[in-house]
PDBQT receptor file of N, H, CA, C and O in Angstrom, charges set to zero:
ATOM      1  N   UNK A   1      28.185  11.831 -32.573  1.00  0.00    +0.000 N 
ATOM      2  CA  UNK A   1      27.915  10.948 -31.453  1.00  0.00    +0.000 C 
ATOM      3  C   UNK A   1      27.732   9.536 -31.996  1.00  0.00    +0.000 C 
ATOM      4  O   UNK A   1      26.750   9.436 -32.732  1.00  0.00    +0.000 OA
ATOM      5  N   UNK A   2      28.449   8.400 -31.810  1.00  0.00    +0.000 N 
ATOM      6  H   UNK A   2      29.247   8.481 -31.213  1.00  0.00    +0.000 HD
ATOM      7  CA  UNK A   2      28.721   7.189 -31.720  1.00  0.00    +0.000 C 
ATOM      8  C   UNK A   2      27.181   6.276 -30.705  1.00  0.00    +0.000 C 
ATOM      9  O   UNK A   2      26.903   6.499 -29.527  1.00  0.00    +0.000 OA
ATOM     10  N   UNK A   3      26.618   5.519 -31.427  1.00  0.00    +0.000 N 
ATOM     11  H   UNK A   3      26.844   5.338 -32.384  1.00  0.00    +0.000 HD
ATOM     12  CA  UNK A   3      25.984   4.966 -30.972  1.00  0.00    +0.000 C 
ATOM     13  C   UNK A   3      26.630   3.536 -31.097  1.00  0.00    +0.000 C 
ATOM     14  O   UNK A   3      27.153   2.934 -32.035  1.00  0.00    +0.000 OA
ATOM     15  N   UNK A   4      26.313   3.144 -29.388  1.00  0.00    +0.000 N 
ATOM     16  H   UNK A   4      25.889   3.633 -28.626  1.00  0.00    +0.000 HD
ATOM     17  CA  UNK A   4      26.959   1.128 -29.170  1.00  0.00    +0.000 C 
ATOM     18  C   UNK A   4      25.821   0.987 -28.958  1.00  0.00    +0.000 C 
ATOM     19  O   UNK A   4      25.002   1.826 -28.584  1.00  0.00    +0.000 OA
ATOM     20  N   UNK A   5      25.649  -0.414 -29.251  1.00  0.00    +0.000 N 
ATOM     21  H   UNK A   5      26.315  -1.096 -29.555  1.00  0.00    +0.000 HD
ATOM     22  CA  UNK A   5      25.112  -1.491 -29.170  1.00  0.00    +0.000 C 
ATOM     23  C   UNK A   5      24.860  -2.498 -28.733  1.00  0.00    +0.000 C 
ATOM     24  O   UNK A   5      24.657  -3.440 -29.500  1.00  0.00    +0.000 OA
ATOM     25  N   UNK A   6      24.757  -2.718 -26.902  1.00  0.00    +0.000 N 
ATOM     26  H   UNK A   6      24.922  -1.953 -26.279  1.00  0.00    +0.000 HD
ATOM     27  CA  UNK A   6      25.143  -4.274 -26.509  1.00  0.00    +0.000 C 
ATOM     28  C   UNK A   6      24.340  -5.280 -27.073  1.00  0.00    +0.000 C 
ATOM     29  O   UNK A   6      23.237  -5.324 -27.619  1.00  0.00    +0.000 OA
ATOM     30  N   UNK A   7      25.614  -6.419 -26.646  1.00  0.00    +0.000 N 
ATOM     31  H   UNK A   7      26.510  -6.383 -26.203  1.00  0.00    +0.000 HD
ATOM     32  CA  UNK A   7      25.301  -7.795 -27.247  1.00  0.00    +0.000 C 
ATOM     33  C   UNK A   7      23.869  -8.271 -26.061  1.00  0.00    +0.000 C 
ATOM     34  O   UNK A   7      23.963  -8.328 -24.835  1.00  0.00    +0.000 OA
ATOM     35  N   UNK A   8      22.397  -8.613 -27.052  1.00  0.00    +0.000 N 
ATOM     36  H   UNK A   8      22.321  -8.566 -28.048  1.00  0.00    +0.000 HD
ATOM     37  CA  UNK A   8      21.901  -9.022 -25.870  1.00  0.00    +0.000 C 
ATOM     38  C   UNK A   8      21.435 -10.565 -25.689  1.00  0.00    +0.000 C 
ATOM     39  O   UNK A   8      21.016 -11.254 -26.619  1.00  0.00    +0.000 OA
ATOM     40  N   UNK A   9      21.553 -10.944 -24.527  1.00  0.00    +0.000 N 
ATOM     41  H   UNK A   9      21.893 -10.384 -23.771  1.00  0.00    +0.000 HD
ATOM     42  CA  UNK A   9      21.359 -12.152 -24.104  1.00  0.00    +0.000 C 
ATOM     43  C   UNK A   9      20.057 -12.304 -23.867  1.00  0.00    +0.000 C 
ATOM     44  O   UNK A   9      19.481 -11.539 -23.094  1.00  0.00    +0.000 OA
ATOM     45  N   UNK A  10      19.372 -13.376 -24.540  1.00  0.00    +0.000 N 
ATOM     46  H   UNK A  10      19.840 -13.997 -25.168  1.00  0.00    +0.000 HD
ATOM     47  CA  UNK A  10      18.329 -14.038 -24.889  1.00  0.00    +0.000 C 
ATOM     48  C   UNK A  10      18.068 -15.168 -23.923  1.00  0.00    +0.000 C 
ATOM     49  O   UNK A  10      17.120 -15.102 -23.141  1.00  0.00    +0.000 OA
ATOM     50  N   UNK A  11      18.660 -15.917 -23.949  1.00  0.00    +0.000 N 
ATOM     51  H   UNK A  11      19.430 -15.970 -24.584  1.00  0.00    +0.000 HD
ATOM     52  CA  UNK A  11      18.895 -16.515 -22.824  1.00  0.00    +0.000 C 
ATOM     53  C   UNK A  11      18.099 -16.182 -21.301  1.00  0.00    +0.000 C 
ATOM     54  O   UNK A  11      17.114 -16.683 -20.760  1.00  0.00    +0.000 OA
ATOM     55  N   UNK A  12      19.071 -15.053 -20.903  1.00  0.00    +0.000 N 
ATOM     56  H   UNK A  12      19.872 -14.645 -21.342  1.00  0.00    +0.000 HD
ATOM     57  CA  UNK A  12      19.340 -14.689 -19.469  1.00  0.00    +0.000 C 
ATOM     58  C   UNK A  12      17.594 -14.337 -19.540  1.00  0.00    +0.000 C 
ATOM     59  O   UNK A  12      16.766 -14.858 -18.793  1.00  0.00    +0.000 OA
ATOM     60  N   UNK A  13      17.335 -13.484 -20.460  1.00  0.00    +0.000 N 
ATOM     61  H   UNK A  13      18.008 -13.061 -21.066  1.00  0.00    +0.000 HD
ATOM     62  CA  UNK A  13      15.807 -12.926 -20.057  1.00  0.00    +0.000 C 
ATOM     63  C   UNK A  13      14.833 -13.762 -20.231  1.00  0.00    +0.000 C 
ATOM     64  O   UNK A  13      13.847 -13.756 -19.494  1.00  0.00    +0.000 OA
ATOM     65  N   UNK A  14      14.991 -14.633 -21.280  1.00  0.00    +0.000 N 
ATOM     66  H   UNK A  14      15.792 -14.638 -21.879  1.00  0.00    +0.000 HD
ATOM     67  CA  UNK A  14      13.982 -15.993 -21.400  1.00  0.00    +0.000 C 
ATOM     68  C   UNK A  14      14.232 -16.688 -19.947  1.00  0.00    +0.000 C 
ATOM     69  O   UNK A  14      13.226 -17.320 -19.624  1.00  0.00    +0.000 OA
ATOM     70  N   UNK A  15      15.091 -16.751 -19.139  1.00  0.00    +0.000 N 
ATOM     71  H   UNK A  15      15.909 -16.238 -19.401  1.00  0.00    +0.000 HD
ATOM     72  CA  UNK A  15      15.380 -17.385 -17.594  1.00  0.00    +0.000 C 
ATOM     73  C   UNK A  15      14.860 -16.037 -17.143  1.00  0.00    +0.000 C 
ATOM     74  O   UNK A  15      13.645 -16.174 -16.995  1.00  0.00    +0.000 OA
ATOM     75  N   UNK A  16      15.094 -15.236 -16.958  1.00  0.00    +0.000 N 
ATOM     76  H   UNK A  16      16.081 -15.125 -17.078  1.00  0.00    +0.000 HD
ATOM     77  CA  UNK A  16      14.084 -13.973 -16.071  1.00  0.00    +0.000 C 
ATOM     78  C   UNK A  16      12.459 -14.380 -16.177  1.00  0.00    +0.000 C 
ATOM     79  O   UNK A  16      11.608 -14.415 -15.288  1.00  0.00    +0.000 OA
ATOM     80  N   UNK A  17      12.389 -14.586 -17.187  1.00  0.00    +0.000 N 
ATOM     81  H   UNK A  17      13.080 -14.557 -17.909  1.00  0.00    +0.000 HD
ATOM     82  CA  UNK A  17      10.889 -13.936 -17.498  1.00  0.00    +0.000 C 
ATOM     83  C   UNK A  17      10.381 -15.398 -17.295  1.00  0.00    +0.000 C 
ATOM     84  O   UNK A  17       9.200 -15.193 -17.016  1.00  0.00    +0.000 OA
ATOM     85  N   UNK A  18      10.517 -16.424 -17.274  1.00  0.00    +0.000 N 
ATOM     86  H   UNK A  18      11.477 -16.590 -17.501  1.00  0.00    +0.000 HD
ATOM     87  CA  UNK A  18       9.981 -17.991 -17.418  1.00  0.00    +0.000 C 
ATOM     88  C   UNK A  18      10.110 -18.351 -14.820  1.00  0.00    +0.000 C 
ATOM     89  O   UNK A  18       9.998 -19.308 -14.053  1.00  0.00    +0.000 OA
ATOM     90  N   UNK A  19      10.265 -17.494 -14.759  1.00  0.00    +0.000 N 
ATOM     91  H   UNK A  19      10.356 -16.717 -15.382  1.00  0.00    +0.000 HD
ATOM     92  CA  UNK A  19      10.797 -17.774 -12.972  1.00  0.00    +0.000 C 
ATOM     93  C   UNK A  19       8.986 -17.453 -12.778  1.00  0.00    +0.000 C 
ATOM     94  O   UNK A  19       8.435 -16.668 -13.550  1.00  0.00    +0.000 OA
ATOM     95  N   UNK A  20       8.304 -18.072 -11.809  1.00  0.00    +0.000 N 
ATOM     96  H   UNK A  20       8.753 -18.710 -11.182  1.00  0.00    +0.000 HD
ATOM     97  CA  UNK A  20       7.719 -18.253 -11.180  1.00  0.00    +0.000 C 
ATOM     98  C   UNK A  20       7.221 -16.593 -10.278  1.00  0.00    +0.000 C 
ATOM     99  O   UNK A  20       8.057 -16.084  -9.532  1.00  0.00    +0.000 OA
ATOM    100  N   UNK A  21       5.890 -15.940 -10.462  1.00  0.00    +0.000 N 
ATOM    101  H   UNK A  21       5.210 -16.353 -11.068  1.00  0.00    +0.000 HD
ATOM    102  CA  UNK A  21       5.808 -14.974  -9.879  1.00  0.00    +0.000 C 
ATOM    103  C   UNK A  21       5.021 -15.212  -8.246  1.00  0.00    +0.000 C 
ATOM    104  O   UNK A  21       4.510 -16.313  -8.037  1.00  0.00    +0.000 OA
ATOM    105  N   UNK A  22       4.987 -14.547  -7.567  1.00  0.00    +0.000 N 
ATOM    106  H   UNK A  22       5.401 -13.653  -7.736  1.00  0.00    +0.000 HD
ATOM    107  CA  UNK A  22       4.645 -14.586  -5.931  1.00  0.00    +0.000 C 
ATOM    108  C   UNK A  22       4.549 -12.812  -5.317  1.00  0.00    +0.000 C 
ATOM    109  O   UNK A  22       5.199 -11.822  -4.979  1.00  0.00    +0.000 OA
ATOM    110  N   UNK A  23       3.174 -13.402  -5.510  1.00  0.00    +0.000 N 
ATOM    111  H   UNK A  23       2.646 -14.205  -5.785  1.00  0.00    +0.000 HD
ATOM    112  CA  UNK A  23       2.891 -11.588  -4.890  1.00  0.00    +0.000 C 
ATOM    113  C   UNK A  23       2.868 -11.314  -3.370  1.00  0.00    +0.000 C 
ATOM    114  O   UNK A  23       2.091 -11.831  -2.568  1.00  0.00    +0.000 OA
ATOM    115  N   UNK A  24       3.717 -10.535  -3.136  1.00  0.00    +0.000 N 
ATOM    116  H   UNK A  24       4.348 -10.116  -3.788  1.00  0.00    +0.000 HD
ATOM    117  CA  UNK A  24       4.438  -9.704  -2.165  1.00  0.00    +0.000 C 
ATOM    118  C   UNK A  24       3.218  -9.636  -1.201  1.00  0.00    +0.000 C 
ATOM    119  O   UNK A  24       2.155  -9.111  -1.532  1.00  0.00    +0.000 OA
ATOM    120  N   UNK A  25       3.454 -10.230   0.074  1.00  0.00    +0.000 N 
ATOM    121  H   UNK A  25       4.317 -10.657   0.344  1.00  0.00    +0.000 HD
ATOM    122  CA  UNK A  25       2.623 -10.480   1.280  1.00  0.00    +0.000 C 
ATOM    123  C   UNK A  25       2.309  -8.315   1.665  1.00  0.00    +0.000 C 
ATOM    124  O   UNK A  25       1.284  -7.817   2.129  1.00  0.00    +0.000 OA
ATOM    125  N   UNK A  26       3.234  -7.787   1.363  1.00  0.00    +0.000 N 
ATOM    126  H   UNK A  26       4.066  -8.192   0.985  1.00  0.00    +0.000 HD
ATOM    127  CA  UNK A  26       2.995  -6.038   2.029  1.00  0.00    +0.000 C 
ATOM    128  C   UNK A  26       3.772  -4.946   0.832  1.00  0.00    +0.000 C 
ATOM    129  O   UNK A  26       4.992  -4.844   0.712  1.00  0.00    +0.000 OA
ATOM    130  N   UNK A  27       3.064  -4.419   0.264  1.00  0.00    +0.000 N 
ATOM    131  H   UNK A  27       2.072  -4.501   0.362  1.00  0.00    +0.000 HD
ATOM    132  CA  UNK A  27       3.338  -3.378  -0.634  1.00  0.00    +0.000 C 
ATOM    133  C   UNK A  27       3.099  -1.850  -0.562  1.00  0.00    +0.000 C 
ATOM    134  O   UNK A  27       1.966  -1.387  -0.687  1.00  0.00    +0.000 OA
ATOM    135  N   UNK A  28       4.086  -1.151  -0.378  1.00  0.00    +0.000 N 
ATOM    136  H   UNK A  28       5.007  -1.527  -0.277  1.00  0.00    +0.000 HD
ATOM    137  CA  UNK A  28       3.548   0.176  -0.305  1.00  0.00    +0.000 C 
ATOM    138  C   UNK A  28       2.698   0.600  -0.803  1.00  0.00    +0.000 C 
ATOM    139  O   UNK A  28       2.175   1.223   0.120  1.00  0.00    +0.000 OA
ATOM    140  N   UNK A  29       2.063   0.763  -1.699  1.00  0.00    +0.000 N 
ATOM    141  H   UNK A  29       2.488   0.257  -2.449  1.00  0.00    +0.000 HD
ATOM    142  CA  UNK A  29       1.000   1.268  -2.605  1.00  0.00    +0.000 C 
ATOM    143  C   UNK A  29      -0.654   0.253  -2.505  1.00  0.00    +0.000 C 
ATOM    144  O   UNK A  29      -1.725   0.545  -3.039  1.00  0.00    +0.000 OA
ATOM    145  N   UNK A  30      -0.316  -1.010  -1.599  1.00  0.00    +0.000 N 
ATOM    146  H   UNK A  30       0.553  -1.247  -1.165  1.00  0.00    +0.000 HD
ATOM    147  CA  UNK A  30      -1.788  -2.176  -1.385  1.00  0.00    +0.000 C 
ATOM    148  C   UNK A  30      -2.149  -1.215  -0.148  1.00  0.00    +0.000 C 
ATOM    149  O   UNK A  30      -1.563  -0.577   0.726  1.00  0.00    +0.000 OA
ATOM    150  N   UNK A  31      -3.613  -1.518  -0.639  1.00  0.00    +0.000 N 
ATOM    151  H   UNK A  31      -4.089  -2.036  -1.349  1.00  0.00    +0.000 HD
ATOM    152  CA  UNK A  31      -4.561  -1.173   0.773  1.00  0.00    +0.000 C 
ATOM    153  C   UNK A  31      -4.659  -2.160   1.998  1.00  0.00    +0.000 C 
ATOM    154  O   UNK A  31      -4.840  -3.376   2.061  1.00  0.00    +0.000 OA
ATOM    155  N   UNK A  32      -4.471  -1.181   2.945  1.00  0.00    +0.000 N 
ATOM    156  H   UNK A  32      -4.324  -0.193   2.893  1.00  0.00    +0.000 HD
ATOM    157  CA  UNK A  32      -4.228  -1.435   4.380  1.00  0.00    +0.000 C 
ATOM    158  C   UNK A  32      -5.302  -1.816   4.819  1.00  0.00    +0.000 C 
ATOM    159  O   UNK A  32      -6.196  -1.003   4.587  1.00  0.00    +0.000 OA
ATOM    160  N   UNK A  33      -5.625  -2.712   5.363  1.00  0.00    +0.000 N 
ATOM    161  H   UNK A  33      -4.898  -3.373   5.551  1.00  0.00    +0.000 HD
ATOM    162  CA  UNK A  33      -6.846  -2.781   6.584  1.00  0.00    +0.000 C 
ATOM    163  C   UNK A  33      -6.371  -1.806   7.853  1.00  0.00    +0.000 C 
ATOM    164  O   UNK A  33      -5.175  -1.644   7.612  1.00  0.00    +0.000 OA
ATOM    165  N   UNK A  34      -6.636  -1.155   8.935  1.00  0.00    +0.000 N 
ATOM    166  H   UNK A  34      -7.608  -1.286   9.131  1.00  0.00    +0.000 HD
ATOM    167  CA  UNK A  34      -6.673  -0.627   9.984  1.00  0.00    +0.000 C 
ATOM    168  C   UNK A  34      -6.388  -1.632  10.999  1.00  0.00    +0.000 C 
ATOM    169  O   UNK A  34      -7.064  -2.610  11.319  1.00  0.00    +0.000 OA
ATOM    170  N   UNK A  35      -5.156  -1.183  11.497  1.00  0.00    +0.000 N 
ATOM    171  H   UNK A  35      -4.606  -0.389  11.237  1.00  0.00    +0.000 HD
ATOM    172  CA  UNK A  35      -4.903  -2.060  12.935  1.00  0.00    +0.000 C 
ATOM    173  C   UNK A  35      -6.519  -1.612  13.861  1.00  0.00    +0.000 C 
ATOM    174  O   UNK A  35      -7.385  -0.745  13.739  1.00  0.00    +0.000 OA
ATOM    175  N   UNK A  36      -6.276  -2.685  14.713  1.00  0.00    +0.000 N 
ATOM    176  H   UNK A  36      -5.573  -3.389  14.812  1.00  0.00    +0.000 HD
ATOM    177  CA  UNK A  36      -7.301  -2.040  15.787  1.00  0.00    +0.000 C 
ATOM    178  C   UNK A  36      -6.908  -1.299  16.664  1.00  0.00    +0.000 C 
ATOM    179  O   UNK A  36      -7.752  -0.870  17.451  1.00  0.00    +0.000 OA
ATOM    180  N   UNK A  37      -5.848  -1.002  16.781  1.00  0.00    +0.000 N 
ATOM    181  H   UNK A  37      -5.163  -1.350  16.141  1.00  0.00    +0.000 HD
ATOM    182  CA  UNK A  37      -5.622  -0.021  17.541  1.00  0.00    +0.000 C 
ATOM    183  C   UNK A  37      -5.727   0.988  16.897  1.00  0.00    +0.000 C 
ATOM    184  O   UNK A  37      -6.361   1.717  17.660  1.00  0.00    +0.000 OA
ATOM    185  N   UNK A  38      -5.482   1.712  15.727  1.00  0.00    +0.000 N 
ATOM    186  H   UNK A  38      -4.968   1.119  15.107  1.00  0.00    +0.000 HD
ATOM    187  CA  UNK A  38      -6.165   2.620  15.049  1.00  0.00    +0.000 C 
ATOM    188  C   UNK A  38      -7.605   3.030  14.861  1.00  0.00    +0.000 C 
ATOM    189  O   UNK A  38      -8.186   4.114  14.813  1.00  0.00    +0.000 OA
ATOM    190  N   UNK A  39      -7.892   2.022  14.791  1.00  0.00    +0.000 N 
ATOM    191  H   UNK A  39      -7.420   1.142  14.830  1.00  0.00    +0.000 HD
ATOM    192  CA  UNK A  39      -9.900   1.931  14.817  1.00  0.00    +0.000 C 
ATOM    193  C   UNK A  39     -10.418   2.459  16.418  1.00  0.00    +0.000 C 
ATOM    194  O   UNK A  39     -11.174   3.350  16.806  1.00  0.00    +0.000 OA
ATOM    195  N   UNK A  40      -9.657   1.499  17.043  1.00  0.00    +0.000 N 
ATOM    196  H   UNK A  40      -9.043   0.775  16.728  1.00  0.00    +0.000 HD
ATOM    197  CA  UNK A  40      -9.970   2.103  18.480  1.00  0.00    +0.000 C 
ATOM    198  C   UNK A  40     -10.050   3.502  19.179  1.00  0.00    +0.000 C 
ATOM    199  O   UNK A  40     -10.877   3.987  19.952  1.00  0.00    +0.000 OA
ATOM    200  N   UNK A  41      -8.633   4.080  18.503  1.00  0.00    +0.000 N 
ATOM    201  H   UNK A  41      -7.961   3.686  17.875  1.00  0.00    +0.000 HD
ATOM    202  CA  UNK A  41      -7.971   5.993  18.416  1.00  0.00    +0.000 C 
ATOM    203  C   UNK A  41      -9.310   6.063  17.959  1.00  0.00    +0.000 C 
ATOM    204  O   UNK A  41     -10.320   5.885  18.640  1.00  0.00    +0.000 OA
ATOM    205  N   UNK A  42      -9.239   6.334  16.755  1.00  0.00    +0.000 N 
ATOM    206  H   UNK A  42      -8.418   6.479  16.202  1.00  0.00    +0.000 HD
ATOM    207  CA  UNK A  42     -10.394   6.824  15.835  1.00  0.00    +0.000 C 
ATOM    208  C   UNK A  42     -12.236   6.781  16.771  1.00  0.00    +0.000 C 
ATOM    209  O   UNK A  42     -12.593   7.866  17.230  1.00  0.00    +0.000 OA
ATOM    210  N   UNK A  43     -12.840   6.030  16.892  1.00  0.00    +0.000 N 
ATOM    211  H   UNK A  43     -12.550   5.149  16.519  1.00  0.00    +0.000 HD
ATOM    212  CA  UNK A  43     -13.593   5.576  17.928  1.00  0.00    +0.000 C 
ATOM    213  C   UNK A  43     -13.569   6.369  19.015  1.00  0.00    +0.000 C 
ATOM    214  O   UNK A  43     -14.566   7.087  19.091  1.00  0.00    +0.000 OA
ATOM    215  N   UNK A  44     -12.381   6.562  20.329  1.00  0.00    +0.000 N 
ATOM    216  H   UNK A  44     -11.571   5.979  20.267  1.00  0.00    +0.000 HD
ATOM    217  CA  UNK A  44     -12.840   7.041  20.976  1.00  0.00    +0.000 C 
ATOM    218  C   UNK A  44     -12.189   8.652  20.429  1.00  0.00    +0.000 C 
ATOM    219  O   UNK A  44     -12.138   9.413  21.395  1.00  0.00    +0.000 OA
ATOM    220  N   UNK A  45     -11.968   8.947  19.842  1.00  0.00    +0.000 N 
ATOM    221  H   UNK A  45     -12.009   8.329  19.057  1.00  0.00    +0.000 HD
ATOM    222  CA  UNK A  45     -11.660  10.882  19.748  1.00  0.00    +0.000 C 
ATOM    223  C   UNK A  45     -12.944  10.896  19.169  1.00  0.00    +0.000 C 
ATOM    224  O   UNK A  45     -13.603  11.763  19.744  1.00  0.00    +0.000 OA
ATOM    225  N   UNK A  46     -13.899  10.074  17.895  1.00  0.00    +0.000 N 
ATOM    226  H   UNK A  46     -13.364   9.370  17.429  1.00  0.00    +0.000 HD
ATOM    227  CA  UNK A  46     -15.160  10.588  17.862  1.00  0.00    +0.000 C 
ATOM    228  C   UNK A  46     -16.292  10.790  19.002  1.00  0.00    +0.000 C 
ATOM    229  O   UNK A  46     -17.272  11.533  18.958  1.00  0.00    +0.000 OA
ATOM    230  N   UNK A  47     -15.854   9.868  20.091  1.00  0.00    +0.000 N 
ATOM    231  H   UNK A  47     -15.058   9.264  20.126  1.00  0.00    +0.000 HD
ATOM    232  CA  UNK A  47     -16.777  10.070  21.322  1.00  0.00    +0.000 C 
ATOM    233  C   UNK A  47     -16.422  11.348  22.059  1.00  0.00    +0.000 C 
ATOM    234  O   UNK A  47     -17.056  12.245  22.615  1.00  0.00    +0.000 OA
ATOM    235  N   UNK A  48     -15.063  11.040  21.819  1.00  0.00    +0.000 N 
ATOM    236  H   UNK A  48     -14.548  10.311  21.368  1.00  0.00    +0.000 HD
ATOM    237  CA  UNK A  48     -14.500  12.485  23.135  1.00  0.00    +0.000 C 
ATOM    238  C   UNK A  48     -15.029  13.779  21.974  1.00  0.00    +0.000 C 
ATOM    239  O   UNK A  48     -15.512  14.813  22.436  1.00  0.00    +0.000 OA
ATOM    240  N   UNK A  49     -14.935  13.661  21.010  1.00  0.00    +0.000 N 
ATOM    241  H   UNK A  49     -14.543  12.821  20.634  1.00  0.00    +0.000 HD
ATOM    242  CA  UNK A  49     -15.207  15.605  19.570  1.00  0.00    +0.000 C 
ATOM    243  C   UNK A  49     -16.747  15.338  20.281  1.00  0.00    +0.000 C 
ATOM    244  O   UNK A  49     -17.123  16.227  21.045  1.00  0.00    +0.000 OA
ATOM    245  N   UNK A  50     -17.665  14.156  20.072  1.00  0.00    +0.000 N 
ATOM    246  H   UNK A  50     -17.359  13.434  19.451  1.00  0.00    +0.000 HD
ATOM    247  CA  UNK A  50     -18.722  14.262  20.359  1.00  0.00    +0.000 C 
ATOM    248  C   UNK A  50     -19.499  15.032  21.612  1.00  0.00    +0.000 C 
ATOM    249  O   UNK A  50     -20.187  16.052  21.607  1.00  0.00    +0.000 OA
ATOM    250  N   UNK A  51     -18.996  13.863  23.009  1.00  0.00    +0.000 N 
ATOM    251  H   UNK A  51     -18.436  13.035  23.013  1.00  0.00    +0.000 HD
ATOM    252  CA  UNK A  51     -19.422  14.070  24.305  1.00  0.00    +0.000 C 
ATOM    253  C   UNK A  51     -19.045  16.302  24.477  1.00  0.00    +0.000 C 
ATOM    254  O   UNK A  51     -19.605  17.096  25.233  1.00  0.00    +0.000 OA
ATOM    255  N   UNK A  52     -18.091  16.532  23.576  1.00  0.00    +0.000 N 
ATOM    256  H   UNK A  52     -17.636  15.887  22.961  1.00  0.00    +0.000 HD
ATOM    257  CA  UNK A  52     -17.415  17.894  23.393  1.00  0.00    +0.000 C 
ATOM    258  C   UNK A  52     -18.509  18.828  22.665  1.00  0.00    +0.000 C 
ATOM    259  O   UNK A  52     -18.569  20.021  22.959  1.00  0.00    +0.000 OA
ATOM    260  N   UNK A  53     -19.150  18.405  21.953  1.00  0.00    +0.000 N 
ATOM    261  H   UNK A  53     -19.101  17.435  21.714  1.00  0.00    +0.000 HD
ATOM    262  CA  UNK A  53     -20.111  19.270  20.969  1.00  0.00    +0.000 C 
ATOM    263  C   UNK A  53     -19.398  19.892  20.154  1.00  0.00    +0.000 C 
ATOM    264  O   UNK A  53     -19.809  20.883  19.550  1.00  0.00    +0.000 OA
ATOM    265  N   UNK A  54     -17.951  19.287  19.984  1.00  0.00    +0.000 N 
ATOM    266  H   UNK A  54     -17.617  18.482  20.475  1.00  0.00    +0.000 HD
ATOM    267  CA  UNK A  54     -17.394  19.831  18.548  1.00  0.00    +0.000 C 
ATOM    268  C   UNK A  54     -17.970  19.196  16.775  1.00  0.00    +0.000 C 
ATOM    269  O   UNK A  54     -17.757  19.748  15.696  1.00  0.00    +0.000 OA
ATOM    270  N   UNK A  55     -18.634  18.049  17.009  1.00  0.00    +0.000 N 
ATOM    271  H   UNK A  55     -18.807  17.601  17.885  1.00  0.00    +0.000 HD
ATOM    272  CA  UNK A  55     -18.890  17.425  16.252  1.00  0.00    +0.000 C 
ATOM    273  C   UNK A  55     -20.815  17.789  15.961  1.00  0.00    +0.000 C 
ATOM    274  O   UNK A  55     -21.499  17.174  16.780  1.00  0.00    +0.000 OA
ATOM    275  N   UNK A  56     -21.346  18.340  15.321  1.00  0.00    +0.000 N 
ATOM    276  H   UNK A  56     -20.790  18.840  14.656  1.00  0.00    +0.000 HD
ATOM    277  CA  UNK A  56     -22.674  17.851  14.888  1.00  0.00    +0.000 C 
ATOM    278  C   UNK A  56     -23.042  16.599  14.883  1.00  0.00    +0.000 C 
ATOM    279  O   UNK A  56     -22.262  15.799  14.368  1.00  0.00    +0.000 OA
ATOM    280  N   UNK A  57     -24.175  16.157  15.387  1.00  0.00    +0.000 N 
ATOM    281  H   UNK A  57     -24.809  16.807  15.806  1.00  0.00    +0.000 HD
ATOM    282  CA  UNK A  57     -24.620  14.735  15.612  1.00  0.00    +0.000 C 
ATOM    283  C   UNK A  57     -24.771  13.639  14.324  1.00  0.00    +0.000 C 
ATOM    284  O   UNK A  57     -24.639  12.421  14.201  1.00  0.00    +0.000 OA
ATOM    285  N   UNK A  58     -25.206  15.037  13.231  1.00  0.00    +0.000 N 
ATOM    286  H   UNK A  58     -25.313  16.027  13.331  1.00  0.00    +0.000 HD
ATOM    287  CA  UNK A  58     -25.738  14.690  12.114  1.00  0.00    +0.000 C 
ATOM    288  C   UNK A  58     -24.160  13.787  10.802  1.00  0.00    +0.000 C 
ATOM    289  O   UNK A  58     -24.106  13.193   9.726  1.00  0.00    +0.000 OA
ATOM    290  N   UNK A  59     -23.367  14.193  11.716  1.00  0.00    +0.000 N 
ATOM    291  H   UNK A  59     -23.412  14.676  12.591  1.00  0.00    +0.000 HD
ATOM    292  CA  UNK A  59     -21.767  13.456  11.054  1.00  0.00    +0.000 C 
ATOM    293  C   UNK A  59     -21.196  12.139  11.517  1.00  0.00    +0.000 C 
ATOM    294  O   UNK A  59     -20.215  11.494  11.149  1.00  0.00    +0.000 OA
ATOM    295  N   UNK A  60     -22.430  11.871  12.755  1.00  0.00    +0.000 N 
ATOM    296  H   UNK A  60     -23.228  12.394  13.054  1.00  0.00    +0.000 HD
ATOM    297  CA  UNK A  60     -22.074  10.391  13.459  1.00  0.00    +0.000 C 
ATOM    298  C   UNK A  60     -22.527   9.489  12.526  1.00  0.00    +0.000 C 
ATOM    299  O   UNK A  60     -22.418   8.281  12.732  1.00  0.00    +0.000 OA
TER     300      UNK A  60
């Protein structure tokens, strides 16, 4: 088995790596704040499990 070798450009990556970084306004993996409309869901199904007596009080 033949091993190549590219020619590498020094250059091009010294211009890659010298560019200006800017962190990404939304990233899969950054933590989310909660829309309010989510907070809101959340909120009232704990009232409705509650007003239900599916919920122990002691988990509010």
């Amino acid at each position: 088995m033949e091993l190549k070798f590219r020619h590498r450009d020094y250059k091009a990556e010294e211009q890659v790596h010298s560019l200006s970084r800017v962190a990404a306004e939304t990233h899969p993996l950054s933590p989310q704040s909660p829309s309010s409309d989510q907070v809101q869901f959340v909120f009232l199904f704990l009232v409705y499990i509650n007003r239900s007596n599916l919920l122990p009080t002691a988990c509010i």
